[in-house]
Steps between C-alpha positions, in 0.01 A plus 500: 500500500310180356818365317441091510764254595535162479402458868171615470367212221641267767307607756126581251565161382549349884149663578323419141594118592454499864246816574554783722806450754566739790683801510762355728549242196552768188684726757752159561506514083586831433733483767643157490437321158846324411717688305161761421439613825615857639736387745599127274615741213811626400473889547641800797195532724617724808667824452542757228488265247226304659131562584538630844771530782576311862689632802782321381502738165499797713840439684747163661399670808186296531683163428779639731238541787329157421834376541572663839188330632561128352845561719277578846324195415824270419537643868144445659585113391877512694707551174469154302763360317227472216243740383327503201309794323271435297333752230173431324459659189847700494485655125833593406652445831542866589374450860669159549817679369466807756409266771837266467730792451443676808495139625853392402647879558302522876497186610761246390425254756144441407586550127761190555209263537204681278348323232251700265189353311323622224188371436409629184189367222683642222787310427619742235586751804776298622758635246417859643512376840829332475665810350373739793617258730804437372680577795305191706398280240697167699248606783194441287246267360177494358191367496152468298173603732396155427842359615501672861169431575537135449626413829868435388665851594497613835666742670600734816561866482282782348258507156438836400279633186411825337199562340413150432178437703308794259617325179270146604208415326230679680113376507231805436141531708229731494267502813115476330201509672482196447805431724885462337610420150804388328581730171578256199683570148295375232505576092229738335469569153905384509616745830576429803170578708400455874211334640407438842446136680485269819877494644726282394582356812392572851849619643431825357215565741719281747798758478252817526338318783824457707625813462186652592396684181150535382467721209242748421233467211649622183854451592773300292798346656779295448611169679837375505470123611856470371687680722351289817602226297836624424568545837393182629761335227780739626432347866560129386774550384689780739641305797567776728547886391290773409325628183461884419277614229483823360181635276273745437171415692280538845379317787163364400310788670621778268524302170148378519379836637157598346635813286707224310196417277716385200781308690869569417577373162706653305718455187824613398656560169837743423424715804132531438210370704184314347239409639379228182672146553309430231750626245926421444450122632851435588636828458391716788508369886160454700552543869280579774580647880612234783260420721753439780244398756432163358900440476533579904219259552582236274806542706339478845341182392826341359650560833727819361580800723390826376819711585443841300266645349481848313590788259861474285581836654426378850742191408778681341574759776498269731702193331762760428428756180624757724867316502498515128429868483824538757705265281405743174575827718857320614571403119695698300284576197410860396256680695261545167498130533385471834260700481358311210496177716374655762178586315500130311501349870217716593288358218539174752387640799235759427232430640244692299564534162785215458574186568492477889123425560414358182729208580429267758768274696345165710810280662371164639666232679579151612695275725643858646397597823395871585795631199612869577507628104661871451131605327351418862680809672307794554547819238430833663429872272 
């Protein structure tokens, strides 16, 4: 449980030289340290042999429905000669891989002129990305975060990302009687420790302010000025298109709801949640729920179109999961193995219990006027 690594006398001796830093800071370590860090180390992370799975572990259905809704929006922009995807954070490429099959097998004319880019912070992933795209690797390229931020890469068509927005560096408050604090990592007798100060900067209060949450006495939260800041990178450099996110998360109203008096973060580690970050620097991920109310509105104010909003369940039936459950009945496989995708799709659209309200799904816009997307048409039970 307390095994050391390597990682964490980098970080004690970061504080010991500099003093406490934030939690947003040691979260970016244990997360992001070069070649240390959970996601900039070798090492399975989603799946069976991982810590924890995604909708894209479940079944390609997921991808396959992604896919059908990147097509509608290759439409809603009159069927360019050019689109580009673009995934953030793509791990082993499952998703991307799911997403360009159904692509090149559904819909050859778009596929003709489809380019695919990864942008990836571990470099070592590209190996493993390249071999599950085989298939399309002359359609691909990729990137560094700090290399498509910087202005030089833009693009039109659709950036998509799963479960990336919960894996950024997160700042921690407490509301005092005194009025709001920032929770800091400092060192105590040698272990990590927390202490409480003035914030660190005054877009904290700025972000709680504009999305119109005021927390109770007593109650810890979590602030995720990355994600705003994210998303206002994505719109320099997206000429025209559409970007679809899909998390685990609430509108601002629910997440920062009073009987949330310890926030949402959370640890994972071979299938197990924690609730210490202190412990496993580099080894377990730290992640905390989406506050999707602050990406719509850092949205509005960049001039972005907030097209859908709302459950994965919601999404898939109407994007098209329903197709994919005909296509399975048509194929020719053995009932017993029907039914047994049958009940793995369900895990995706449950809505209590599974997958389908855990997971949210936010698709913004820009430069595309009043788009008709397949997850816009009304589902009836």
């Amino acid at each position: 449980m307390t095994e050391k690594t390597p990682l964490q006398d980098i970080i004690a001796a970061r504080i010991s030289e500099q003093g406490r830093i934030t939690f947003a800071d040691f979260m970016g370590a244990c997360l992001y340290e070069p070649g240390l860090g959970y996601y900039t180390s070798p090492g399975r992370k989603v799946g069976a042999e991982g810590d924890f799975y995604t909708s894209i572990t479940v079944h390609a259905a997921f991808g396959r429905v992604i896919a059908r809704e990147i097509a509608q929006m290759w439409r809603c922009m009159e069927t360019p000669d050019t689109f580009t995807l673009v995934e953030c954070g793509a791990g082993n490429g499952r998703l991307a891989c799911d997403i360009m099959d159904f692509l090149a097998q559904r819909e050859p004319e778009m596929y003709r002129g489809l380019r695919l880019v990864l942008v990836e912070k571990e470099p070592s992933l590209e190996s493993a990305q390249r071999a599950m795209l085989a298939a399309h690797v002359e359609k691909m390229q990729w990137l560094s975060p700090e290399e498509f931020a910087s202005g030089r890469f833009t693009f039109s068509g659709c950036l998509y990302s799963n479960e990336l927005i919960d894996a950024l560096p997160v700042h921690r408050v407490l509301m005092t009687p005194e009025g709001l604090r920032e929770i800091y990592v400092v060192l105590k007798e040698g272990e990590f420790a927390e202490e409480l100060g003035e914030l660190s900067t005054p877009a904290i209060a700025g972000q709680l302010e504009r999305i119109g949450v005021e927390l109770h006495p007593g109650q810890e939260a979590e602030v995720n000025l990355n994600g705003p800041e994210w998303l206002s990178s994505v719109y320099g450099v997206l000429e025209r298109g559409f970007v679809l996110t899909v998390d685990y998360g609430y509108p601002a109203e629910e997440l920062y709801a009073p009987h949330r008096k310890r926030g949402t973060l959370l640890c994972y580690y071979r299938h197990q949640t924690e609730e210490n970050p202190y412990i496993r620097q580099g080894l377990q991920d730290i992640t905390a729920h989406v506050d999707f109310t602050s990406l719509i509105r850092r949205g509005e104010e960049l001039g972005m179109q907030n097209v859908w909003f709302g459950e994965q369940y919601r999404f898939l039936l109407s994007a098209g999961i329903i197709n994919e459950l005909e296509d399975l009945e048509l194929s020719d496989i053995s009932n017993e193995e029907k039914l047994r995708l049958r009940l793995t799709l369900k895990k995706l659209i449950v809505p209590q219990g599974g997958m389908g309200d855990t997971f949210r799904i936010l698709v913004q816009s820009k430069g595309v006027t009043d788009p008709k997307l397949l997850c816009q048409r009304r589902i009836g039970f």
